[in-house]
C-alpha positions as CSV (number, residue, x, y, z in Angstrom):
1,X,18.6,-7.4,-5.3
2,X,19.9,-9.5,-2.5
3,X,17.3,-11.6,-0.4
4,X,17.7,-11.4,3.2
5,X,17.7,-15.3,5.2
6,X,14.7,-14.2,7.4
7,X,12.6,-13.2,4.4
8,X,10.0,-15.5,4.8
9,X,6.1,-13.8,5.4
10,X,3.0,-15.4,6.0
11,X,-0.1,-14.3,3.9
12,X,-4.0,-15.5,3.8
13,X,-4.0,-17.1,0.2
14,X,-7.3,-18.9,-1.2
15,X,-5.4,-20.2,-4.9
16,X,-2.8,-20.9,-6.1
17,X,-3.6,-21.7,-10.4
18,X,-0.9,-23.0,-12.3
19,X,-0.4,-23.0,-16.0
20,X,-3.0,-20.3,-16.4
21,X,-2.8,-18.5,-19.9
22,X,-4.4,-15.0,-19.2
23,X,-3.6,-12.4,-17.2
24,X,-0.6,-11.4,-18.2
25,X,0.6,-12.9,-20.6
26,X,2.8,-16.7,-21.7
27,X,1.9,-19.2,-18.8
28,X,1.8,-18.0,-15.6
29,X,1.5,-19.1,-12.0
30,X,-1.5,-16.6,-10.3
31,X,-1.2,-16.4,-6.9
32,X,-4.5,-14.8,-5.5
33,X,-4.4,-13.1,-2.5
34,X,-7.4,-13.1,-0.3
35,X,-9.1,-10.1,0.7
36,X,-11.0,-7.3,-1.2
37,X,-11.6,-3.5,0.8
38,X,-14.4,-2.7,-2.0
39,X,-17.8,-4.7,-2.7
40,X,-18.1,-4.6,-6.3
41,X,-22.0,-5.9,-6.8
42,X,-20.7,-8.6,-9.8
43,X,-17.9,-9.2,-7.8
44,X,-17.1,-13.3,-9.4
45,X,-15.0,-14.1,-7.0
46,X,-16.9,-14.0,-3.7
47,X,-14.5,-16.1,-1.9
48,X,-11.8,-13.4,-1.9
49,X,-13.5,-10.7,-0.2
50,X,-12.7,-11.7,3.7
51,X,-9.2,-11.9,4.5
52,X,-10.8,-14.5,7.0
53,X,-10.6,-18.5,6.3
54,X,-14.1,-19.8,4.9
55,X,-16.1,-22.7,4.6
56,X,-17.6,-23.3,1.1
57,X,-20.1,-26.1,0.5
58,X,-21.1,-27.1,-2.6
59,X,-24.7,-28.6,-3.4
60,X,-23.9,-30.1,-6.6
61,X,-21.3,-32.4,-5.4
62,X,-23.0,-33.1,-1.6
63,X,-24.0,-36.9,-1.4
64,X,-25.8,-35.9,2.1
65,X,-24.6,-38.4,3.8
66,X,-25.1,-36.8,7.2
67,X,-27.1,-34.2,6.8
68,X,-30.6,-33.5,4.6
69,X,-28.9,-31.2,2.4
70,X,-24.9,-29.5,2.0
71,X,-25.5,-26.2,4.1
72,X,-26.8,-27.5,6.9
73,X,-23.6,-30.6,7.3
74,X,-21.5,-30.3,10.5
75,X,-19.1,-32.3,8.4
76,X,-15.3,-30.5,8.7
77,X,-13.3,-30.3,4.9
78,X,-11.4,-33.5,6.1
79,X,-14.6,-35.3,6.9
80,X,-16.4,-34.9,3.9
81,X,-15.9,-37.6,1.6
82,X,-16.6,-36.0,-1.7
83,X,-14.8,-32.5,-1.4
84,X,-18.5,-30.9,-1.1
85,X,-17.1,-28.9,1.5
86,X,-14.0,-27.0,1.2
87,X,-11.9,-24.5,3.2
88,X,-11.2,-21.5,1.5
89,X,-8.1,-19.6,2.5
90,X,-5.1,-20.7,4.0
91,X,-1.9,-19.1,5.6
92,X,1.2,-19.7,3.7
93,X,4.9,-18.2,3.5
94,X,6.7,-17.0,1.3
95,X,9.0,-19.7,1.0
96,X,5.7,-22.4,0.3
97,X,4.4,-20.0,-2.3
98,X,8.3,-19.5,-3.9
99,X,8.2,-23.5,-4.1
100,X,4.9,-24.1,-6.1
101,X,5.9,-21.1,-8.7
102,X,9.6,-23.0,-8.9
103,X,7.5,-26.3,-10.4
104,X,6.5,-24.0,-13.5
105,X,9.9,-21.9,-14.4
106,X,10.1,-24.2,-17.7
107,X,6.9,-23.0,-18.8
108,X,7.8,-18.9,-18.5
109,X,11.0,-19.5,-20.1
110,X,9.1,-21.3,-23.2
111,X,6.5,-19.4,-23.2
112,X,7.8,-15.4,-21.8
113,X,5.4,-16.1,-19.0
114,X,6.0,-15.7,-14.7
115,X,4.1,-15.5,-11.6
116,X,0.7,-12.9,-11.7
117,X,-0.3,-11.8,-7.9
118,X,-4.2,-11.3,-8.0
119,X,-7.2,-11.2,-5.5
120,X,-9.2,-9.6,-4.1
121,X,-6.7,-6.7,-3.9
122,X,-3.4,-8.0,-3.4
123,X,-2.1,-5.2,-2.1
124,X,-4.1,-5.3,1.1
125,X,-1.2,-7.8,2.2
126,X,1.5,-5.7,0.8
127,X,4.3,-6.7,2.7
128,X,3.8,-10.0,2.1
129,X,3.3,-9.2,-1.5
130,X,6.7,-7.4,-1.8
131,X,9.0,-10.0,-0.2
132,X,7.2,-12.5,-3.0
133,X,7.7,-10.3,-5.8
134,X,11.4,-9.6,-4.8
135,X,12.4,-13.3,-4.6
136,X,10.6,-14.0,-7.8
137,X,12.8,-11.0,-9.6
138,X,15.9,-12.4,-7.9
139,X,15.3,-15.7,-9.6
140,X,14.6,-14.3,-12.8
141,X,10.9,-15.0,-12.9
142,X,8.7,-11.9,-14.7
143,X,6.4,-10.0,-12.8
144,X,2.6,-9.3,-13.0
145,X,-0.2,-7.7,-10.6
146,X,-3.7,-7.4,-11.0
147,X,-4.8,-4.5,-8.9
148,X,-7.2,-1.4,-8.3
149,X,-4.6,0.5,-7.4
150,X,-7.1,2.2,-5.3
151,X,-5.7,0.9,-1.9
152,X,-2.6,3.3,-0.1
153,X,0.9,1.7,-1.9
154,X,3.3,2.1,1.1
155,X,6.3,2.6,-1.0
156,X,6.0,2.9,-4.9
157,X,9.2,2.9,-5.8
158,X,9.6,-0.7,-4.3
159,X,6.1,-1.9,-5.9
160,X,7.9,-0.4,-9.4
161,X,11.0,-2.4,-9.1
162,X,9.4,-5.6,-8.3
163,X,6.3,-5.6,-11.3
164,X,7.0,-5.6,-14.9
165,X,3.1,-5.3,-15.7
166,X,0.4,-3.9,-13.9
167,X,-3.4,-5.0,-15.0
168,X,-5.2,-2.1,-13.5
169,X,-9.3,-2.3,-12.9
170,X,-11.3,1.3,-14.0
171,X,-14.9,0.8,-13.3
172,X,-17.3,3.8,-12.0
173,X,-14.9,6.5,-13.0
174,X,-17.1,9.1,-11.2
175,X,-16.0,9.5,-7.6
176,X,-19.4,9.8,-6.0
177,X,-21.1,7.1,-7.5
178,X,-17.8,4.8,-7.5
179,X,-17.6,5.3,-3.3
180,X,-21.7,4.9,-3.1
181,X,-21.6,1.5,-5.2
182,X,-18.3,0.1,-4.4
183,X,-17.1,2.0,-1.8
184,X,-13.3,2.6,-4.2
185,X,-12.1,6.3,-4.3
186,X,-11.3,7.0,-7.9
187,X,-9.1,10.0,-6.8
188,X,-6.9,7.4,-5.0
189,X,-6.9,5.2,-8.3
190,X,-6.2,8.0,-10.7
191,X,-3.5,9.1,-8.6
192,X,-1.3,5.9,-8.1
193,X,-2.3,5.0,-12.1
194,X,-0.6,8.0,-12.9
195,X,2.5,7.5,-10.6
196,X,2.7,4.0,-12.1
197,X,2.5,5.3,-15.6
198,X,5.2,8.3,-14.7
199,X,8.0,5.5,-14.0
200,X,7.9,3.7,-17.2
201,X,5.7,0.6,-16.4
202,X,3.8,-1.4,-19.1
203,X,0.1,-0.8,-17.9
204,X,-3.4,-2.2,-19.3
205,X,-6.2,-0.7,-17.5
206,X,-9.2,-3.6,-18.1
207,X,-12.8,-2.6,-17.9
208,X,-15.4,-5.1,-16.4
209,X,-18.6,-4.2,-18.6
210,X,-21.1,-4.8,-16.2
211,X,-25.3,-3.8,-17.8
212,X,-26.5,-1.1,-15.6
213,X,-23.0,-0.1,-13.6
214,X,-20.0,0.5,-15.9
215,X,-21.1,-0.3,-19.3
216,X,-23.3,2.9,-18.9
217,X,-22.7,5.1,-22.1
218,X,-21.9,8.1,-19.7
219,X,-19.4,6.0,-17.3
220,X,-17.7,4.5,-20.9
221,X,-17.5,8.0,-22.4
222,X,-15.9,9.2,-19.1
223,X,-13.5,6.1,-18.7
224,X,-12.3,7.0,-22.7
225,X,-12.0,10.9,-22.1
226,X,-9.8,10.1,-19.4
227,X,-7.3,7.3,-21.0
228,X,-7.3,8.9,-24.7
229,X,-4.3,11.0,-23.8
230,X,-1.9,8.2,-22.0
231,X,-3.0,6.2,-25.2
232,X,-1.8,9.0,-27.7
233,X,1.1,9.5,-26.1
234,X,2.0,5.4,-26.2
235,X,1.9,4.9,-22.5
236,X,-1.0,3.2,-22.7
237,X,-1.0,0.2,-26.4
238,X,-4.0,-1.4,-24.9
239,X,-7.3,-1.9,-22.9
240,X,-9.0,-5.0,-21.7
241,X,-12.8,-5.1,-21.8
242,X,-14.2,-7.7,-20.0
243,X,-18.3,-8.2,-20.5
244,X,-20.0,-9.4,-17.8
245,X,-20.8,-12.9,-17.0
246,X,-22.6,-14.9,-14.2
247,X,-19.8,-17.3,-13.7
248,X,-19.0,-16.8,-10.1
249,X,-22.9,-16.6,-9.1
250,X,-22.9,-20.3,-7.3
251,X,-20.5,-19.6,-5.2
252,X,-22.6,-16.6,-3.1
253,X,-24.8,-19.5,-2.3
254,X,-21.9,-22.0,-1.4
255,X,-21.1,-19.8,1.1
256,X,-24.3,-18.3,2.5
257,X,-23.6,-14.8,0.9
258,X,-26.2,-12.9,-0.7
259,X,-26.0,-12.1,-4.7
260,X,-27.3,-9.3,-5.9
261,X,-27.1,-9.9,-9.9
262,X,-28.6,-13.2,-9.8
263,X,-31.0,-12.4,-12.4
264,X,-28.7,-10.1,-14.3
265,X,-28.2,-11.0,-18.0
266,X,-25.0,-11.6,-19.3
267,X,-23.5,-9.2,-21.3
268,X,-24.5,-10.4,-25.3
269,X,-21.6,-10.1,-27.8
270,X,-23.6,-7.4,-29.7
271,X,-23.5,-5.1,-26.9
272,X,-19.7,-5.6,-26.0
273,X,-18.7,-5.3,-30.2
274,X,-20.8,-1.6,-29.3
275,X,-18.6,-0.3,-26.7
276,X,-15.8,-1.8,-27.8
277,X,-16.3,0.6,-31.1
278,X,-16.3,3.5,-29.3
279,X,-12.9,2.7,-27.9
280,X,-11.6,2.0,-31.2
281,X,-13.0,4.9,-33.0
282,X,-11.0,7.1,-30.4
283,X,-7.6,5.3,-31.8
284,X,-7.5,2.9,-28.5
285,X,-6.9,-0.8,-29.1
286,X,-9.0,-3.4,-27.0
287,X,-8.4,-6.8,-26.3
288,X,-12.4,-8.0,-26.0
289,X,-12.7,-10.5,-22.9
290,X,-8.7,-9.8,-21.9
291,X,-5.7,-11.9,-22.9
């Protein structure tokens, strides 16, 4: 694949995490996206929903020094003197991105690791999100996306040739409740997962097991009925559960957002080893808490 000279798009990122060693697999470079079309309830990364630069100010490291407490500070990011508050998002090409993932190609080659394009749902900037993947398949970099795979994919054929793995999320496989809770159309998701699958691509579909939402016994059931086939046929060798934690909960208040699952338990081990037994006594192998 040649690279044209003007290939150089702009895109709202919020992180970029080097030497990470989940999602995908070996080290990897995650470059997040920002942006999310659905409002998953647990959603732990708050910060990602708005495609919109954000302030984030954090009590726990505020010295107020110029105001009587972190939320109500005038300060600017550059003006705070402890990092308290922090600008979240930033606009960056391609060719900026392309730079940080270069300082970490000795890592994938050591480790069979690459570059992982996350969120929010990366594919809200998919343009953006194509011209990255391309250059990092021209330089010989491997591929990975975490997605819903629930948003319209402009051209799959193109999203195909430039991912090696896709890390698809299934949560509230029925369509009703899925659009009334998190507003994702599970038709859309089922649709492109299949089209995905059809071409040949390594897939794991990862669950978040959230108490009350997905790790319902009739949603679980549902999200097994529905995978058991691509699993028996070896399209599928594996699926990610991922039990709930609180994790991301201090940042709703760093950034004046409501959270709804404050007082939410975490998910105990006991009740993830449950559900992931059901999986395993249907022949699927799970990877508890991911990779």
């Amino acid at each position: 694949m040649k690279v044209n000279d003007d290939m150089n798009k702009e895109a709202v990122i919020f992180n970029i995490q080097r030497y990470s060693l989940h999602d995908g697999g070996g080290i990897r470079t995650m470059v997040f996206f920002k942006g999310c079309p659905f409002r998953c309830p647990w959603c732990s990364n708050p910060e990602s929903l708005s495609t919109d630069v954000q302030i984030m100010k954090r009590e726990s490291i505020c010295m107020c020094c110029s105001a009587p407490d972190c939320m109500s500070c005038k300060n600017t990011p550059d003006e705070c003197p402890t990092g308290a508050i922090e600008k979240i998002g930033e606009k960056m090409n391609t060719d900026r991105i392309i730079s940080e993932i270069k300082k970490d190609v000795v890592f994938y080659e050591s480790s069979g690791g690459g570059v992982t394009v996350s969120g929010g749902e990366c594919l809200l900037q998919q343009e953006a999100v194509y011209e990255l993947l391309e250059r990092c398949k021209n330089l010989g970099i491997e591929t990975a996306m975490e997605t819903t795979a629930a948003v319209t994919i402009k051209d799959m054929n193109k999203l195909c040739d430039y991912v090696d793995k896709f890390l698809i999320d299934f949560k509230i496989i029925d369509r009703k409740k899925s659009m009334e809770i998190i507003g994702l159309d599970t038709d859309i998701l089922k649709k492109q997962f299949e089209k995905i699958i059809s071409r040949g691509k390594k897939v794991i579909p990862r669950i978040p097991l959230i108490p009350g939402f997905t790790a319902e016994e009739k949603n679980i059931n549902s999200i097994i009925e529905y995978l058991k086939p691509f699993c028996e046929r070896g399209e599928i060798q594996e699926v990610h559960l991922l039990p709930f934690h609180q994790m991301g909960s201090g940042k709703y208040k760093s950034l004046g957002m409501e959270y709804s699952m404050e007082k939410n338990p975490e998910m105990s081990d006991e009740e993830a080893y449950i559900i992931e037994e059901k999986f395993r006594k249907n022949n699927i192998k799970t990877v508890l808490r991911g990779d």
